[in-house]
N, C-alpha and C positions, 0 to 999 in steps of 0.2 A: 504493500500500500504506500509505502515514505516511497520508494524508489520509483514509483507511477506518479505519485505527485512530482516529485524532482523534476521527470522530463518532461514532464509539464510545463515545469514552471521554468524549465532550461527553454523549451521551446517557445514560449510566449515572450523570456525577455529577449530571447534572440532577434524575433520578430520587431519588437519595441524599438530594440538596439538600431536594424535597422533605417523603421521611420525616422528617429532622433537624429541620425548619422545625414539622411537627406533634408528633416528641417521641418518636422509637422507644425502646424501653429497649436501655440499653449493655447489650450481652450477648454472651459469646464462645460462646456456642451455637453462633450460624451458624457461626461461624471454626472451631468443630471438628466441625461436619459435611465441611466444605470441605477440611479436612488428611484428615479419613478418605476424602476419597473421591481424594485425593490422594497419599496413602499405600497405594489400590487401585491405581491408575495403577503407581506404581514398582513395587510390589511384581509384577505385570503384565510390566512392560517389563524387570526385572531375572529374571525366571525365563525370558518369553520369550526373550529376547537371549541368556541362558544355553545356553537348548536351542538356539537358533538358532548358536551357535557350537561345540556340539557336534555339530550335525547335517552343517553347511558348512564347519566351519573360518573360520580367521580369520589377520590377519597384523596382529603386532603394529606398534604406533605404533613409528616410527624413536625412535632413542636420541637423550638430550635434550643433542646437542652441538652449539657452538655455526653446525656448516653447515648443520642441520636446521632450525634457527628461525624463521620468517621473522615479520615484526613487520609489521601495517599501518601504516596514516599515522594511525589514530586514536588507537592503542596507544602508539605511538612518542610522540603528542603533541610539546611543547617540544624534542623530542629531535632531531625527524626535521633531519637537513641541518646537528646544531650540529658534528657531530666529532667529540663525546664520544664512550667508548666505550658499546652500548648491553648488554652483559655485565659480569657482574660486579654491583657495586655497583647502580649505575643499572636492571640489570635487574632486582633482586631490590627495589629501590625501584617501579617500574612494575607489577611482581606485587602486589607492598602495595597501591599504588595504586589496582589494579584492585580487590584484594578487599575495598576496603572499602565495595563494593554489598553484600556480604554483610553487612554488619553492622546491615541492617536490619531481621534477625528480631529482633538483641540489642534494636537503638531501639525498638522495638513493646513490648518488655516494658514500658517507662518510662508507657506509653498505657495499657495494661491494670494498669499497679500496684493501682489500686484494687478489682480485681476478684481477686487471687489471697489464698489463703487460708492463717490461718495455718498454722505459721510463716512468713512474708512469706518473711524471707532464704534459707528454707533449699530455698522452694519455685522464689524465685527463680533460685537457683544450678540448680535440677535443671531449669527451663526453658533456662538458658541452654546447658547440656551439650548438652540434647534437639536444641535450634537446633543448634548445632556440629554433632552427629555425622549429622545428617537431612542438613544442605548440604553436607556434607563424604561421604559417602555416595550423595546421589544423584548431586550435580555433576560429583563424580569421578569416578563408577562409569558415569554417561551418557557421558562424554563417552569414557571408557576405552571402553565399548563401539560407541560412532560410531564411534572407530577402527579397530576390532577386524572391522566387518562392512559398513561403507560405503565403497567404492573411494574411491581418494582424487584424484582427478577430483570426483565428485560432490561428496566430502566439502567439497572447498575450494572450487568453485564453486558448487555451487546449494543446498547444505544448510551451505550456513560458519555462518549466525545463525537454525536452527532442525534442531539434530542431532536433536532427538529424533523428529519427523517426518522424516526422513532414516531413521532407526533404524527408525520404523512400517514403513515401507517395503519395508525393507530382510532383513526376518526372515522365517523358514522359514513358511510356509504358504498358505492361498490370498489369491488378493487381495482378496476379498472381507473376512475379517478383519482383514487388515493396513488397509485403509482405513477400518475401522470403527477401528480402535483409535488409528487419525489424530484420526478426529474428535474423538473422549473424550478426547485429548489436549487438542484445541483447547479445548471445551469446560470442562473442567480451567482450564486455564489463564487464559480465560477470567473462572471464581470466583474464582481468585485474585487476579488483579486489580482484578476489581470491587471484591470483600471490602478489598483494599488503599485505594482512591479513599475507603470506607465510612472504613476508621479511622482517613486522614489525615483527614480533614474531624472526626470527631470528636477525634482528640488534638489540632489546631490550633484547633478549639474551646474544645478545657478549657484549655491553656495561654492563650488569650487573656481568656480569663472570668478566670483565675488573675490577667493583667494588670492587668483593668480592676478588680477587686476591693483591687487594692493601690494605685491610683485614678491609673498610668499612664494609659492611657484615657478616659475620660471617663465619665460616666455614662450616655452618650446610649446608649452602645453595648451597656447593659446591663438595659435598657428592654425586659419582656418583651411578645411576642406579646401584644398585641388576645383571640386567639380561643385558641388555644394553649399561653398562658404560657409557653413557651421564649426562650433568649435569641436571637431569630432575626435580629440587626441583628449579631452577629458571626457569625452563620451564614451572611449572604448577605455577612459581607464574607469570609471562608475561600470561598465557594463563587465569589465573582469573579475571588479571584487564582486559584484552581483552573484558571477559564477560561481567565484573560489565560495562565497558563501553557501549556495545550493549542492555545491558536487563535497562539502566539508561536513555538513550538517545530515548530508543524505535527504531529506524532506522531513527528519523528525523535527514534531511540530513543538513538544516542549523544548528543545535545544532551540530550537528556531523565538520561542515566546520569553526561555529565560534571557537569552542576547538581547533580542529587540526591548524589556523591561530593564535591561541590564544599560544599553545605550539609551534608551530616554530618561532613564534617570540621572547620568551623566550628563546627557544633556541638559537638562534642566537644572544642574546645578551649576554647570560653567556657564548658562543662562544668570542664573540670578547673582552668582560672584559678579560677574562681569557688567550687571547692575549696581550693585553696590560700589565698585569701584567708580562707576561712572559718576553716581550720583555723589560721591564724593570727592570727586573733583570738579563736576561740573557743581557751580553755585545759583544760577539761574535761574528763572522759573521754571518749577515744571508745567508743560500740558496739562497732565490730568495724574491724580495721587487717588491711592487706594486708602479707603477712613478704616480706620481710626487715624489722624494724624495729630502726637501729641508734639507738643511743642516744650523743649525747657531754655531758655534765654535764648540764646538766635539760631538756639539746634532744633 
């Protein structure tokens, strides 16, 4: 299964590589064909699921104490076998932990900035809300209803790392529809990913143009296209760690979740050092401050 995903996912950025190398225009077009036909899926899976729970009934998820819990060895991490306790503290640090794969509709805005319209900040913040209540909505509401209508046999054995295929399955009608609406799933999913491989290779692009422009880099690297004019010497160097990344990792998908949780949090902290610093050297006004803003003599 990793190794089907792999050339997959070898095949699709190859293809990307490609377009990028002759020059496609940045455009969130495709990205919002892709949510619309995305936003058909849920809206699908959350009405059938509905009726399917009105029709069969349902037994809710056991209550969230601490007998009921059980934790893998992947989740557990650092934890498994230390002693520590894994409730409490630790547990509500592991949940952090885990949700910060969500935080990469927020990263994605930083990629698209130059494409949103004024006013920048205010459209920003209403994207950001959008992301929040779309993941906090379907993720919760999917997984509410995996529970709700997937034995939990199944649930924890052959549908643990794709409930919502579990959930196709699993709803009131013939099978013929239920395995249609498997596939639309896959497919779904699918776009999104692909779409995703698309505008890491481009925001890894412009931030290293951004690089080599401030003359980290070299200039070699900044040498357009022969036939093209694109910068396609930092395009084929994004598109080899691309590779080394997929052919290293094999397609397993926690190696692939703990790295990517592993660089946004790096990220986000050479992010906000790099604020701090600024903001103390820069004395000026700021645009816009986050409140609470306490003041003690001119600090």
């Amino acid at each position: 299964m990793n190794s089907t995903a792999a050339v997959f996912a070898a095949a699709v950025t190859t293809y990307y590589w490609w377009q990028n190398i002759k020059g496609i225009e940045e455009s969130s077009d495709k990205a919002l064909r892709v949510m619309q036909i995305t936003t058909v899926m849920v809206v699908v899976l959350f009405a059938w699921g509905g009726y399917s729970v009105i029709m069969r009934g349902s037994h809710l998820p056991p209550a969230p104490i601490p007998s009921n819990l059980k934790f893998s060895d992947d989740a557990l991490g650092f934890l498994k076998n230390s002693g520590l306790p894994i409730f409490g503290l630790f547990g509500i640090l592991m949940a952090f932990g885990h949700s910060i794969l969500a935080m990469s509709g927020e990263e994605s805005l930083a990629q698209v900035n130059r494409e949103i319209e004024h006013p920048k900040l205010k459209n920003l913040k209403r994207a950001a809300i959008v992301i929040a209540i779309y993941s906090l909505t379907f993720t919760g509401g999917a997984t509410l209803l995996a529970s709700m209508l997937i034995p939990t046999w199944e649930r924890t054995n052959i549908y643990q790392n794709n409930l919502i295929a579990g959930l196709a399955m699993y709803m009131v009608g013939p099978m013929f529809w239920r395995i249609a609406f498997r596939i639309f799933v896959v497919v779904v999913g699918f776009l999104i990913l692909s779409g995703a491989i698309n505008t890491s290779m481009i925001g890894s692009t412009g931030v290293l143009m951004r690089v080599a422009e401030d003359g980290v880099l070299t200039d070699w690297f900044r040498k357009p296209h022969a036939k093209f004019g694109t910068s396609s010497r930092i395009v084929n160097l994004v598109f080899g760690l691309q590779m080394f990344t997929i052919i290293v990792t094999r397609g397993n998908v926690i190696t692939l979740g703990e790295a990517y949780a592993f660089g946004v949090i790096w990220s986000f902290t050479f992010n906000s050092l790099a604020m701090l610093v600024l903001r103390w050297k820069y004395h000026g006004e700021r645009g816009w401050k986050v409140p609470p803003n306490i003041r003690i003599g001119n600090t």
